[in-house]
N, C-alpha and C positions, 0 to 999 in steps of 0.2 A: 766290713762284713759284706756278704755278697746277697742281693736279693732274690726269691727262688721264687716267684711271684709268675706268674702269665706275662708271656713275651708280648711285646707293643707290636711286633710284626706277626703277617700269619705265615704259613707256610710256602706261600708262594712269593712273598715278600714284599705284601700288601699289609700298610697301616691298620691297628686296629681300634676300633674307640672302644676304651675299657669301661666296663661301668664304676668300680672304681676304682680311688687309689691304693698304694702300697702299706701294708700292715707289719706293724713290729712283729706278730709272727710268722711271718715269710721271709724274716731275714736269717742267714745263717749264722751258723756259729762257724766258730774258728777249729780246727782240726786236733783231735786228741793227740795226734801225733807218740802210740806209743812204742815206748823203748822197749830196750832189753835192759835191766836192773832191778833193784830190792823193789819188792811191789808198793805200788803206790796207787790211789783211785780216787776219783773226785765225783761226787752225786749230783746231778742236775735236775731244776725241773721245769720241765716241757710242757708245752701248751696242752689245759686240760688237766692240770694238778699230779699229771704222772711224773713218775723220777728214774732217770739214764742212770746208770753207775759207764764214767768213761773212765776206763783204766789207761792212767798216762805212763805206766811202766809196772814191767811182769818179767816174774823168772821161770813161772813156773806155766805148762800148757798139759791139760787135758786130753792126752792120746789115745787112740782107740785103736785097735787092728782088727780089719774087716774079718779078716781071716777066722781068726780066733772069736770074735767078738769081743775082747775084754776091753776097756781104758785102763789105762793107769798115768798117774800123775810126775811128770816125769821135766827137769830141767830144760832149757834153752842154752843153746850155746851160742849162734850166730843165725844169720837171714841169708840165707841161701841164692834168693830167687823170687821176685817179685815181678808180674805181669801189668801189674798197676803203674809201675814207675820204676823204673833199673837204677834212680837216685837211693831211693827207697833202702837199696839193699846194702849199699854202704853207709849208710847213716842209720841199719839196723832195725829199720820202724816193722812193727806188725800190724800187717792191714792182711782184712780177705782173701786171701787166694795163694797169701803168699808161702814159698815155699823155707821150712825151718829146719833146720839141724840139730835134734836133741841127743837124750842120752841115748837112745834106741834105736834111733834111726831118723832119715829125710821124714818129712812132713809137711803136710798140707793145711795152712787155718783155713776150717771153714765159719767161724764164728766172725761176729765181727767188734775185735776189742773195746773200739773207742764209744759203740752202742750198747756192748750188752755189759760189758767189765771184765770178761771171762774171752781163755783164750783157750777154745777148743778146735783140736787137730784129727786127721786123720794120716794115718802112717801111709808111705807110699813107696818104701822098700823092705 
């Protein structure tokens, strides 16, 4: 796991003395990494007794169209187009920003799966 803790260097690339050491909750977790397939979600809980729902696979995404204003709930087909990571898009994953291909039309996640469990879009054709 990676520790997300205050860097030992400062910005000019001067040592820093910390006051202290590194805490089980500054380490991270490992990435939702999710799919496209039958929905599936796993609950976590985070420092502070709150609980993540991280959805590790989804068929289905929340579209909205600016235009009109309506959502409607509407399939996945494939991952278009990812800014995050151009790996990303052949191996399907939905993160942030990326761009998806439903029944309706391109789209845009703006939600973020692996945080909130829901995979909400905006239409972009």
């Amino acid at each position: 796991m990676l520790w997300q803790g205050k860097s030992i260097r400062s910005e000019t690339g001067g040592r820093l003395k910390l006051a202290r050491s590194k805490r089980r909750v500054e380490i991270g977790r490992a990435p939702a990494d999710t799919h496209i397939g039958e929905d599936r979600s796993r609950i976590t809980r985070v420092h502070g007794g709150s609980e993540k729902v991280r959805a590790l696979r989804a068929s289905f995404a929340s579209v909205s169209n600016p235009k009109t204003g309506e959502t409607k709930k509407v399939g996945i087909q494939t991952v278009e187009a990812n800014t995050a990571n151009p790996n990303y898009v052949r191996r399907n994953l939905l993160t942030k920003g990326a761009v998806i291909k439903t029944d309706i039309g391109r789209a845009k996640i703006v939600s973020r799966p692996g945080q909130d469990g829901v995979i909400n879009a905006v239409l972009i054709e």
